[in-house]
mmCIF file of the C-alpha atoms, coordinates in Angstrom:
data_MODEL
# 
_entry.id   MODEL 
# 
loop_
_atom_site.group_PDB 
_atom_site.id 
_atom_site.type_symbol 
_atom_site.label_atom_id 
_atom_site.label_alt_id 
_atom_site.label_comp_id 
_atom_site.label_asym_id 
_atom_site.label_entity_id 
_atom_site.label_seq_id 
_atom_site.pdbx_PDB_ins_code 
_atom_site.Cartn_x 
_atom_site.Cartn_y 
_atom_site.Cartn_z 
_atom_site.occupancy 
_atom_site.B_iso_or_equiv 
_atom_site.pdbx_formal_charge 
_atom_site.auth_seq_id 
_atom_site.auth_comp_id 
_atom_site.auth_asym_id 
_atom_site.auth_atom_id 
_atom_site.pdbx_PDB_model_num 
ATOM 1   C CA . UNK A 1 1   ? -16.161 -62.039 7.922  1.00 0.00 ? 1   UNK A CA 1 
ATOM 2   C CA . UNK A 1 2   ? -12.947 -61.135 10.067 1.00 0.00 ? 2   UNK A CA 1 
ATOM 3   C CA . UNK A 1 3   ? -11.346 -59.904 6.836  1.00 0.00 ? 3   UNK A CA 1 
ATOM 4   C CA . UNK A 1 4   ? -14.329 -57.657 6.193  1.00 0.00 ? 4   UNK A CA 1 
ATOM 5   C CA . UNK A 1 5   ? -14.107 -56.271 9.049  1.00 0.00 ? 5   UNK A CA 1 
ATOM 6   C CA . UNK A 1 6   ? -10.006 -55.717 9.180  1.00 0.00 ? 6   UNK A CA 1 
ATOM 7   C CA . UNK A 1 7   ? -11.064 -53.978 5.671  1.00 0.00 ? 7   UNK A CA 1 
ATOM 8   C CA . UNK A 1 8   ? -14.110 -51.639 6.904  1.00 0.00 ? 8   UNK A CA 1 
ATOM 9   C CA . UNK A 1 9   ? -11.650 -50.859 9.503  1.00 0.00 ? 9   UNK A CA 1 
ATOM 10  C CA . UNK A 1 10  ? -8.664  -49.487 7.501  1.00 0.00 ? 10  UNK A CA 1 
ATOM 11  C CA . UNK A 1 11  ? -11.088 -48.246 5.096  1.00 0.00 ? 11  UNK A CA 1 
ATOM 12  C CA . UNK A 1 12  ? -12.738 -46.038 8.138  1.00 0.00 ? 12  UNK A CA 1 
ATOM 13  C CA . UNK A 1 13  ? -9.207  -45.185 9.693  1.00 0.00 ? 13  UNK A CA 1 
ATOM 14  C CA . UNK A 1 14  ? -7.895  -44.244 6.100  1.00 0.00 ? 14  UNK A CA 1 
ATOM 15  C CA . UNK A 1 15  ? -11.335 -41.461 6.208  1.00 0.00 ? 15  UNK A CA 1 
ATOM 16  C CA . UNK A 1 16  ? -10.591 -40.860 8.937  1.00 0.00 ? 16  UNK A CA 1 
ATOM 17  C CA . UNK A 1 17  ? -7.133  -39.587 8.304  1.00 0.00 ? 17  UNK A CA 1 
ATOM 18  C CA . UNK A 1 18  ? -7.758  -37.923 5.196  1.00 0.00 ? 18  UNK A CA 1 
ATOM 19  C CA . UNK A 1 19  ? -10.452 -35.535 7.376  1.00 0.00 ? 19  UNK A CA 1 
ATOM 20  C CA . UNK A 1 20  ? -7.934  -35.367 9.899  1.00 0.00 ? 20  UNK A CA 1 
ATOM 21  C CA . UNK A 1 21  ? -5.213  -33.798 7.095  1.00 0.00 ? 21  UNK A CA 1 
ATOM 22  C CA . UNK A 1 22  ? -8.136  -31.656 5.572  1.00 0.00 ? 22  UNK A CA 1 
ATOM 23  C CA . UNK A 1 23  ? -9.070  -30.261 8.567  1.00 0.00 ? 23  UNK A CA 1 
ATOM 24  C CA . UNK A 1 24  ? -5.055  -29.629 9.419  1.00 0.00 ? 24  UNK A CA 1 
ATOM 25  C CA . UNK A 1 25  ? -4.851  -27.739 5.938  1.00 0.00 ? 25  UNK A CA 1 
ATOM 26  C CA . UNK A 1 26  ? -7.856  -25.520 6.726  1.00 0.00 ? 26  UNK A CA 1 
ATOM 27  C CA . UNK A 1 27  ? -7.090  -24.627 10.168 1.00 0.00 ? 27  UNK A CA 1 
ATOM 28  C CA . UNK A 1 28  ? -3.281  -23.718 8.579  1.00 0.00 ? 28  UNK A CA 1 
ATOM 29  C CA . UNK A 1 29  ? -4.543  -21.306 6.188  1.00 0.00 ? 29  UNK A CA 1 
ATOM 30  C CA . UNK A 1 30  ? -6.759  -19.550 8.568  1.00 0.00 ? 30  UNK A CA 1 
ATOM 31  C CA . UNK A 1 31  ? -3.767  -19.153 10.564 1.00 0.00 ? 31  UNK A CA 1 
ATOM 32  C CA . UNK A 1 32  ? -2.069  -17.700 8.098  1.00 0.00 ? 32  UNK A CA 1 
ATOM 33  C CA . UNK A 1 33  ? -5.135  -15.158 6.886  1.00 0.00 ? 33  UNK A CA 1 
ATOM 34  C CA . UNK A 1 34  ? -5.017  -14.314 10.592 1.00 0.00 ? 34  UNK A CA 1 
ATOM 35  C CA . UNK A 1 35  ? -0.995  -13.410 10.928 1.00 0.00 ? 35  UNK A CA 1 
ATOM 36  C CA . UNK A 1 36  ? -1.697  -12.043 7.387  1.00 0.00 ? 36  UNK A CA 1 
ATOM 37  C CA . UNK A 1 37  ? -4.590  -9.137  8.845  1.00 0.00 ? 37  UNK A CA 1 
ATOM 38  C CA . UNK A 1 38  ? -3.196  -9.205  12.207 1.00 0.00 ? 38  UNK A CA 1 
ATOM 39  C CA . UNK A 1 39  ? 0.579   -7.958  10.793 1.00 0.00 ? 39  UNK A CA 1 
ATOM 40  C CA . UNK A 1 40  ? -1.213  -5.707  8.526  1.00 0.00 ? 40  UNK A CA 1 
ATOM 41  C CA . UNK A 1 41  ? -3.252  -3.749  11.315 1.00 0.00 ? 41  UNK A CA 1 
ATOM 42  C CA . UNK A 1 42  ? -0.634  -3.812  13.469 1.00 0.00 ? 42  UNK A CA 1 
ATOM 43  C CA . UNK A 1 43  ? 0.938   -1.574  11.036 1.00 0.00 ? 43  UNK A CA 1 
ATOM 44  C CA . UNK A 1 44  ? -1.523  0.538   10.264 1.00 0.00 ? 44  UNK A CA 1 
ATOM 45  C CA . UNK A 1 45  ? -1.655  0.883   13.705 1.00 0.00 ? 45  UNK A CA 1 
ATOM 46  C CA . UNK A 1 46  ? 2.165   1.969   14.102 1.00 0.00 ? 46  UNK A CA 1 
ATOM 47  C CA . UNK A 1 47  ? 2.118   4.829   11.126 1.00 0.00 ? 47  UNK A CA 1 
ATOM 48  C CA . UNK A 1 48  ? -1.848  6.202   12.893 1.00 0.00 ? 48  UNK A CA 1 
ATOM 49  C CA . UNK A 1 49  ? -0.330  6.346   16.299 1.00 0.00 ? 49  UNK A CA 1 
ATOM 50  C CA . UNK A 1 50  ? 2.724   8.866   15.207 1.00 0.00 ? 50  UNK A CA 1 
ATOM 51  C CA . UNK A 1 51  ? 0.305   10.754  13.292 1.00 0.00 ? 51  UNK A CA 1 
ATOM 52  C CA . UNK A 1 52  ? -2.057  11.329  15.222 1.00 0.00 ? 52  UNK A CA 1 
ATOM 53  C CA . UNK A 1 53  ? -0.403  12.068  18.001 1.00 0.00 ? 53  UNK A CA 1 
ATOM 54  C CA . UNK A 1 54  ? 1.478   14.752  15.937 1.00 0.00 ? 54  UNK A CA 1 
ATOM 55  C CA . UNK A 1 55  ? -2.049  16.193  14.593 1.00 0.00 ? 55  UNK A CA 1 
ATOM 56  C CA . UNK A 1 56  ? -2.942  16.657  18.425 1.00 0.00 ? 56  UNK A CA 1 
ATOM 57  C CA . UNK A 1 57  ? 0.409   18.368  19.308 1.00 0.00 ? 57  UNK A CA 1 
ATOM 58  C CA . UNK A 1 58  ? 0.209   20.576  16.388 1.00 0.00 ? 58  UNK A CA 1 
ATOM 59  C CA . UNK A 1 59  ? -3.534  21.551  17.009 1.00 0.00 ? 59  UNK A CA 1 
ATOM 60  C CA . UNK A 1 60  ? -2.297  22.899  20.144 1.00 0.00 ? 60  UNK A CA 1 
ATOM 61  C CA . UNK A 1 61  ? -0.480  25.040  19.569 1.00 0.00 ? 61  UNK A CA 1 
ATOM 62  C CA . UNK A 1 62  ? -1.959  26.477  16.166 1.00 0.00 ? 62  UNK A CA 1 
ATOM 63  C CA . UNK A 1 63  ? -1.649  29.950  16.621 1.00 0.00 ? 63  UNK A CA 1 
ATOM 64  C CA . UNK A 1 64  ? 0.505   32.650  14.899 1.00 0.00 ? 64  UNK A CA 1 
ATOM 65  C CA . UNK A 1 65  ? 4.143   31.931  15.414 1.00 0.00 ? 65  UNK A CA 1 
ATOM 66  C CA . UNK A 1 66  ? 3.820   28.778  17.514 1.00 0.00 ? 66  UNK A CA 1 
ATOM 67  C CA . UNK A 1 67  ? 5.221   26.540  14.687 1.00 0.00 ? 67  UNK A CA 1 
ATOM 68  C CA . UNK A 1 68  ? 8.135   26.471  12.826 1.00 0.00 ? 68  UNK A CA 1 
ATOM 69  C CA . UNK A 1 69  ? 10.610  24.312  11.255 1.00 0.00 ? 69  UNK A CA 1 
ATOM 70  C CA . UNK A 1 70  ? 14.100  24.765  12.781 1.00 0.00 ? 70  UNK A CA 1 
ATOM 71  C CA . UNK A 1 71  ? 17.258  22.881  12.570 1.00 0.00 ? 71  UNK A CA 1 
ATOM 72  C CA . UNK A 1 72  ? 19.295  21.712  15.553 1.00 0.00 ? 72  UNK A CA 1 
ATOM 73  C CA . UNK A 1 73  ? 22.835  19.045  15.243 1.00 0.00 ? 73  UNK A CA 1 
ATOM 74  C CA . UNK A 1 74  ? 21.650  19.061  11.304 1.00 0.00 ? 74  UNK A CA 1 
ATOM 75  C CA . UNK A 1 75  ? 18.162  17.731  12.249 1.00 0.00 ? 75  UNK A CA 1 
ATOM 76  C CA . UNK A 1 76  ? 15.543  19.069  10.422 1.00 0.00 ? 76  UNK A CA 1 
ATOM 77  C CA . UNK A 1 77  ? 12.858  19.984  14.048 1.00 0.00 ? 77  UNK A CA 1 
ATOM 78  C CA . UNK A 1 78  ? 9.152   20.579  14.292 1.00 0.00 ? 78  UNK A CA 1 
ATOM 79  C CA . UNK A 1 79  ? 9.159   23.644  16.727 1.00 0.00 ? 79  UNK A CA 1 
ATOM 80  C CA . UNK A 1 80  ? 6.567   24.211  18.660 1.00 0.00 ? 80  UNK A CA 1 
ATOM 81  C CA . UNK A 1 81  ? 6.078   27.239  21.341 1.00 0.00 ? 81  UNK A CA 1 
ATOM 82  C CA . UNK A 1 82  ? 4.154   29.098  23.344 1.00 0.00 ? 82  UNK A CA 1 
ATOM 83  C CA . UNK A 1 83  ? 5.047   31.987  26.226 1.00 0.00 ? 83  UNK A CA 1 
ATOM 84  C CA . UNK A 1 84  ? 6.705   29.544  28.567 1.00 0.00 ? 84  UNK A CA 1 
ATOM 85  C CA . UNK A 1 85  ? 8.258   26.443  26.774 1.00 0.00 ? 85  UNK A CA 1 
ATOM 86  C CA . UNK A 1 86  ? 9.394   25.268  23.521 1.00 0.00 ? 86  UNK A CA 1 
ATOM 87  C CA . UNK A 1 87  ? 8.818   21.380  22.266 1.00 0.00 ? 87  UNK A CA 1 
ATOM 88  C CA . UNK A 1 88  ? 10.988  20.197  19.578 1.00 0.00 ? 88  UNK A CA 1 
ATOM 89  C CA . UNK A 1 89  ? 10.042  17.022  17.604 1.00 0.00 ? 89  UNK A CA 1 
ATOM 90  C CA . UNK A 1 90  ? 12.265  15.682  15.495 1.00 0.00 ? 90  UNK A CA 1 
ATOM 91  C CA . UNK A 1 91  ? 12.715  11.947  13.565 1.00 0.00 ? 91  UNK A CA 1 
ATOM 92  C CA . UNK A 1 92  ? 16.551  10.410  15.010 1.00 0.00 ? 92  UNK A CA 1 
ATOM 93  C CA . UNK A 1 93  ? 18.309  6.826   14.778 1.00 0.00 ? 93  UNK A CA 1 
ATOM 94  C CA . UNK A 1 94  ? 15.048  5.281   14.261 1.00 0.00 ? 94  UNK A CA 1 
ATOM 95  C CA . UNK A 1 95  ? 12.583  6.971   16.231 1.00 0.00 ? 95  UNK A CA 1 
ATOM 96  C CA . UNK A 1 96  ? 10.190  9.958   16.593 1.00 0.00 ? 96  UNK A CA 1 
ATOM 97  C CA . UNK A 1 97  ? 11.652  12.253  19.363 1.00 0.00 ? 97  UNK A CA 1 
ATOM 98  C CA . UNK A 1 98  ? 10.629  15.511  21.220 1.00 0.00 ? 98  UNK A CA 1 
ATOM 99  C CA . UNK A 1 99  ? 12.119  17.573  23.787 1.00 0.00 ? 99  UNK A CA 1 
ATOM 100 C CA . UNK A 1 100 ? 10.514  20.088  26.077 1.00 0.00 ? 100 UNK A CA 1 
ATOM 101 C CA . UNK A 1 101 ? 12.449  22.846  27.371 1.00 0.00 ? 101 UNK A CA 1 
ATOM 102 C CA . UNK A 1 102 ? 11.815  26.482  28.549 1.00 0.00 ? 102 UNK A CA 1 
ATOM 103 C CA . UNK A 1 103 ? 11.368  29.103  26.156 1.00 0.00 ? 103 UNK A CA 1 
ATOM 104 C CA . UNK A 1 104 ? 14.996  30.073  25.548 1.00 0.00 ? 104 UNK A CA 1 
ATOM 105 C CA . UNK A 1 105 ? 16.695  27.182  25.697 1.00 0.00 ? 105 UNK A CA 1 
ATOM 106 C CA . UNK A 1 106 ? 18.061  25.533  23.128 1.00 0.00 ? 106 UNK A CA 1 
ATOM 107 C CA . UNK A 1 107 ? 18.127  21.859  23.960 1.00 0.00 ? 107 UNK A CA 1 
ATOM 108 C CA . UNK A 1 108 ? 20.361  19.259  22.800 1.00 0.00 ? 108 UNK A CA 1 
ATOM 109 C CA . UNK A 1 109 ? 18.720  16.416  20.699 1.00 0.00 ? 109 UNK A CA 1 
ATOM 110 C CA . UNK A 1 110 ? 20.106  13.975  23.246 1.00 0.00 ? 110 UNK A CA 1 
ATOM 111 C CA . UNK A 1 111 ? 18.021  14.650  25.910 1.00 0.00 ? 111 UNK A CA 1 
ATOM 112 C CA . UNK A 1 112 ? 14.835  13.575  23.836 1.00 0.00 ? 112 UNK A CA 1 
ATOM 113 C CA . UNK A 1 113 ? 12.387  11.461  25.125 1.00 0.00 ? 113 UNK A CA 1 
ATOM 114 C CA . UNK A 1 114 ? 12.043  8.568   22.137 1.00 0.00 ? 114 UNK A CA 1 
ATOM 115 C CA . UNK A 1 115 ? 8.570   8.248   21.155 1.00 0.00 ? 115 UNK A CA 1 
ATOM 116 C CA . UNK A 1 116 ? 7.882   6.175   18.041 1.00 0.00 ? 116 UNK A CA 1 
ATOM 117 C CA . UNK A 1 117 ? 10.078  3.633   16.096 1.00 0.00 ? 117 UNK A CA 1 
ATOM 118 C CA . UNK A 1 118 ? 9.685   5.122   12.636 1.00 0.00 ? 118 UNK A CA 1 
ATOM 119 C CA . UNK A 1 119 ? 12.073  4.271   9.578  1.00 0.00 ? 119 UNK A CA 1 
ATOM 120 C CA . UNK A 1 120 ? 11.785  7.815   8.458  1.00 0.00 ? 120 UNK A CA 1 
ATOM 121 C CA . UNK A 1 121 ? 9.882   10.875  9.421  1.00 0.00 ? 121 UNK A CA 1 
ATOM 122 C CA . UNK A 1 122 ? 9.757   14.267  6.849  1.00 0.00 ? 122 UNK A CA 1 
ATOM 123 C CA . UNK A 1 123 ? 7.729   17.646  8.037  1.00 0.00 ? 123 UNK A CA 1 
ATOM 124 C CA . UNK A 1 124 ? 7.120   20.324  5.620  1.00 0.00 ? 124 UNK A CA 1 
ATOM 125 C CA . UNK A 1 125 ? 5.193   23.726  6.357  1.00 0.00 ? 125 UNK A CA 1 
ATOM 126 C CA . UNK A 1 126 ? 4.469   25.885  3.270  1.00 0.00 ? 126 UNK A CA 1 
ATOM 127 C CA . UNK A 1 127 ? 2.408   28.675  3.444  1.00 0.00 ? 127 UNK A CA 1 
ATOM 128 C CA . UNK A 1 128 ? 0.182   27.586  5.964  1.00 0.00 ? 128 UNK A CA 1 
ATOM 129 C CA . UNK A 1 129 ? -0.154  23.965  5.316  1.00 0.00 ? 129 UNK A CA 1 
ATOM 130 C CA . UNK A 1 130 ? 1.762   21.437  7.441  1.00 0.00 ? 130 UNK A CA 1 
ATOM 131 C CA . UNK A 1 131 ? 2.786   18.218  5.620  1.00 0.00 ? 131 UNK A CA 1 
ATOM 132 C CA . UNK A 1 132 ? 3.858   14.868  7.665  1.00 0.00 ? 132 UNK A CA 1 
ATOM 133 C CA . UNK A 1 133 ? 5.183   11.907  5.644  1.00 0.00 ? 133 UNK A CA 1 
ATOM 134 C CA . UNK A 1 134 ? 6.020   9.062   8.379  1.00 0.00 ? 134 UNK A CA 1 
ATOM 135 C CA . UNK A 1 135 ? 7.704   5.741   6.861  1.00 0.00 ? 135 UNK A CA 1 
ATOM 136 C CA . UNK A 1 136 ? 7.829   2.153   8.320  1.00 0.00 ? 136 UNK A CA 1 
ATOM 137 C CA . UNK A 1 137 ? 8.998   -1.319  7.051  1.00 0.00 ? 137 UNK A CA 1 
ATOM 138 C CA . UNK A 1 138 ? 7.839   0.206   3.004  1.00 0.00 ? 138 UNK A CA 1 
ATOM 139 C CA . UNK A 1 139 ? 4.610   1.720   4.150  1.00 0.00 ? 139 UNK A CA 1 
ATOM 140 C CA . UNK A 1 140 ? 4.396   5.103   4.488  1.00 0.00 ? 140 UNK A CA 1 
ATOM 141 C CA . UNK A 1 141 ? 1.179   7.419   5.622  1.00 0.00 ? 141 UNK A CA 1 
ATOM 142 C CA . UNK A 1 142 ? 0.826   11.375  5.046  1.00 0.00 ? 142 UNK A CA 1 
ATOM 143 C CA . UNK A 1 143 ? -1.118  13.840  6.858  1.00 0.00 ? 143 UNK A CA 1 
ATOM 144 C CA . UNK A 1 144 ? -1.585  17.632  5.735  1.00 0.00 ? 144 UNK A CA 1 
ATOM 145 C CA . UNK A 1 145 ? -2.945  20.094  8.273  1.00 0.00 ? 145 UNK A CA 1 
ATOM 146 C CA . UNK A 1 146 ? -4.235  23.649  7.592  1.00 0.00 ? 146 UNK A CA 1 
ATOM 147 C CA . UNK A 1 147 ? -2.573  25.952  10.550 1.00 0.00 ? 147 UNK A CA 1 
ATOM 148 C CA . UNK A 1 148 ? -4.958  28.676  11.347 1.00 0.00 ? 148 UNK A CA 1 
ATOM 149 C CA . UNK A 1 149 ? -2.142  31.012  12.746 1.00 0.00 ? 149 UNK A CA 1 
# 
């Protein structure tokens, strides 16, 4: 009788371990599925921001003559003005940057504010359509506006 019980015993500890591992294994893997979506939105999250944030700036000011492309210290700038100040936005040593200055000034590209950690940042205008390509860690996101000016 003592021996069936010592056996019942390690036979109910031995269950119990192997739903104790189980349970370990499946709780792991959610973890992982979780780091997996939460790494993914996150950057989703960091090409939207840029982007959008661009689209607003560039909505703006979308009038006739209020946006060009200009380059300053061999930087390729998004230049945006209006009657009393110009805003230069520009991609530098791993961020998205922008100056605002009054209208004549020509600012240097060192006293930018930094907004965005980007890898790489490209902005196009052709005819009237704006094109913004913004790169991070191998993802990259484009958005092409129609400028009304």
């Amino acid at each position: 009788m003592n021996r069936q019980f010592h056996i019942q015993t390690l036979l109910f500890l031995l269950l119990f371990l192997i739903f104790v591992i189980g349970s370990f294994f499946i709780v792991s893997s959610e973890i992982q599925g979780y780091q997996n979506i939460h790494k993914s939105i996150t950057l989703e999250d960091d090409l939207s921001t840029p982007l959008a944030y661009l689209n607003t700036k560039i909505k703006s000011y979308d009038q006739k003559d209020m946006i060009e492309i200009v380059t300053l210290e061999k930087s390729t700038c998004l230049k945006l003005s209006d009657n009393e100040t110009s805003t230069y936005i520009f991609y530098k040593d791993g961020y998205l940057q922008e100056v605002t200055v009054a209208f004549q000034y020509v600012p240097s590209l060192d006293e930018a504010e930094k907004l965005f950690a980007l890898d790489d940042m490209q902005v196009t205008i052709n005819h009237q359509m704006c094109a913004i390509m913004v790169k991070k860690s191998d993802q990259m996101k484009r958005l092409s506006l129609y400028l009304h000016g």
